[in-house]
C-alpha positions as CSV (number, residue, x, y, z in Angstrom):
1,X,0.0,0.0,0.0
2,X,1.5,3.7,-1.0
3,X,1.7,6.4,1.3
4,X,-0.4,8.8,-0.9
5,X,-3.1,6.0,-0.4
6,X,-3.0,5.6,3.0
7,X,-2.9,10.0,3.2
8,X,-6.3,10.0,1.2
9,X,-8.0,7.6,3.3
10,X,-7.0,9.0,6.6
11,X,-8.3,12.8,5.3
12,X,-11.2,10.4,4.0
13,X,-12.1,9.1,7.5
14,X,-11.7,12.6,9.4
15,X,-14.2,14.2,6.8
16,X,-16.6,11.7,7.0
17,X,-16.6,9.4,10.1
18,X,-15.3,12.2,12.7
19,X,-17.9,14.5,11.8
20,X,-21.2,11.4,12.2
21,X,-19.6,10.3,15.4
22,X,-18.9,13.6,17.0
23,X,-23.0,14.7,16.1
24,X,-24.1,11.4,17.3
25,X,-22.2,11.9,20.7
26,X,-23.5,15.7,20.9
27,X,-27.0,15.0,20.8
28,X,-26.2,11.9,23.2
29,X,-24.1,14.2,25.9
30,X,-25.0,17.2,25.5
31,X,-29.0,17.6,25.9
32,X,-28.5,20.7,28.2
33,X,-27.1,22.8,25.7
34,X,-29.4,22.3,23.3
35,X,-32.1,24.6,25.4
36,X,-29.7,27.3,25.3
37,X,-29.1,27.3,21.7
38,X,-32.9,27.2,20.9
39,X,-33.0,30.2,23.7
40,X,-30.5,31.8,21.5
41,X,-32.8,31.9,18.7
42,X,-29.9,29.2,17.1
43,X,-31.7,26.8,14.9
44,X,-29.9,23.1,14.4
45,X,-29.4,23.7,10.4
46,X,-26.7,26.7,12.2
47,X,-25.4,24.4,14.8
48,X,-24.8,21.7,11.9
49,X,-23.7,23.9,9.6
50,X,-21.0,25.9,11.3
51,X,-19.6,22.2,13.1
52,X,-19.2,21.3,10.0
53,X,-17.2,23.9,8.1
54,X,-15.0,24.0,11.5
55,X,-14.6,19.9,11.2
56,X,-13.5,20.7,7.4
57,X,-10.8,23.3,8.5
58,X,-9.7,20.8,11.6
59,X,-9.8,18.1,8.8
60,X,-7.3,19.8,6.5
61,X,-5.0,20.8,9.1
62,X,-4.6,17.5,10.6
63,X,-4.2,16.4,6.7
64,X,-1.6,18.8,5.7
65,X,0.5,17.6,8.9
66,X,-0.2,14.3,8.1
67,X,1.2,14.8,4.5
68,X,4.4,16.6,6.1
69,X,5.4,13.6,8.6
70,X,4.7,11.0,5.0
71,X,6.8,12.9,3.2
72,X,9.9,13.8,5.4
73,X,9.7,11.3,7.8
């Protein structure tokens, strides 16, 4: 298996399984703050949408760090 491979399907699982999980576990843990969003006038399409773009810039961080320790370690 190539390292460029084994690159795309790490950025692969932090765009995609990272982001389910981490919603899932939200709405499990985290019931309390819900109130205070919808008291905020915060609707969940907001919530969803702004986790999301956040997870996509922690994503590509983590990827382009990634693809500096394949390539010069």
């Amino acid at each position: 298996m190539s390292e460029t491979s084994d690159l795309y399907s790490t950025v692969a699982i932090f765009l995609t399984a990272g982001f389910i999980i981490g919603t899932i576990a939200q709405r499990l843990l985290h019931k309390p703050e819900e109130y205070a969003f919808q008291n905020l006038g915060i609707s969940k399409l907001q919530q969803y949408s702004f986790a999301y773009v956040l997870h996509i810039a922690m994503a590509l961080i983590a990827s382009f760090f990634i693809w500096i320790i394949v390539k010069y370690v």
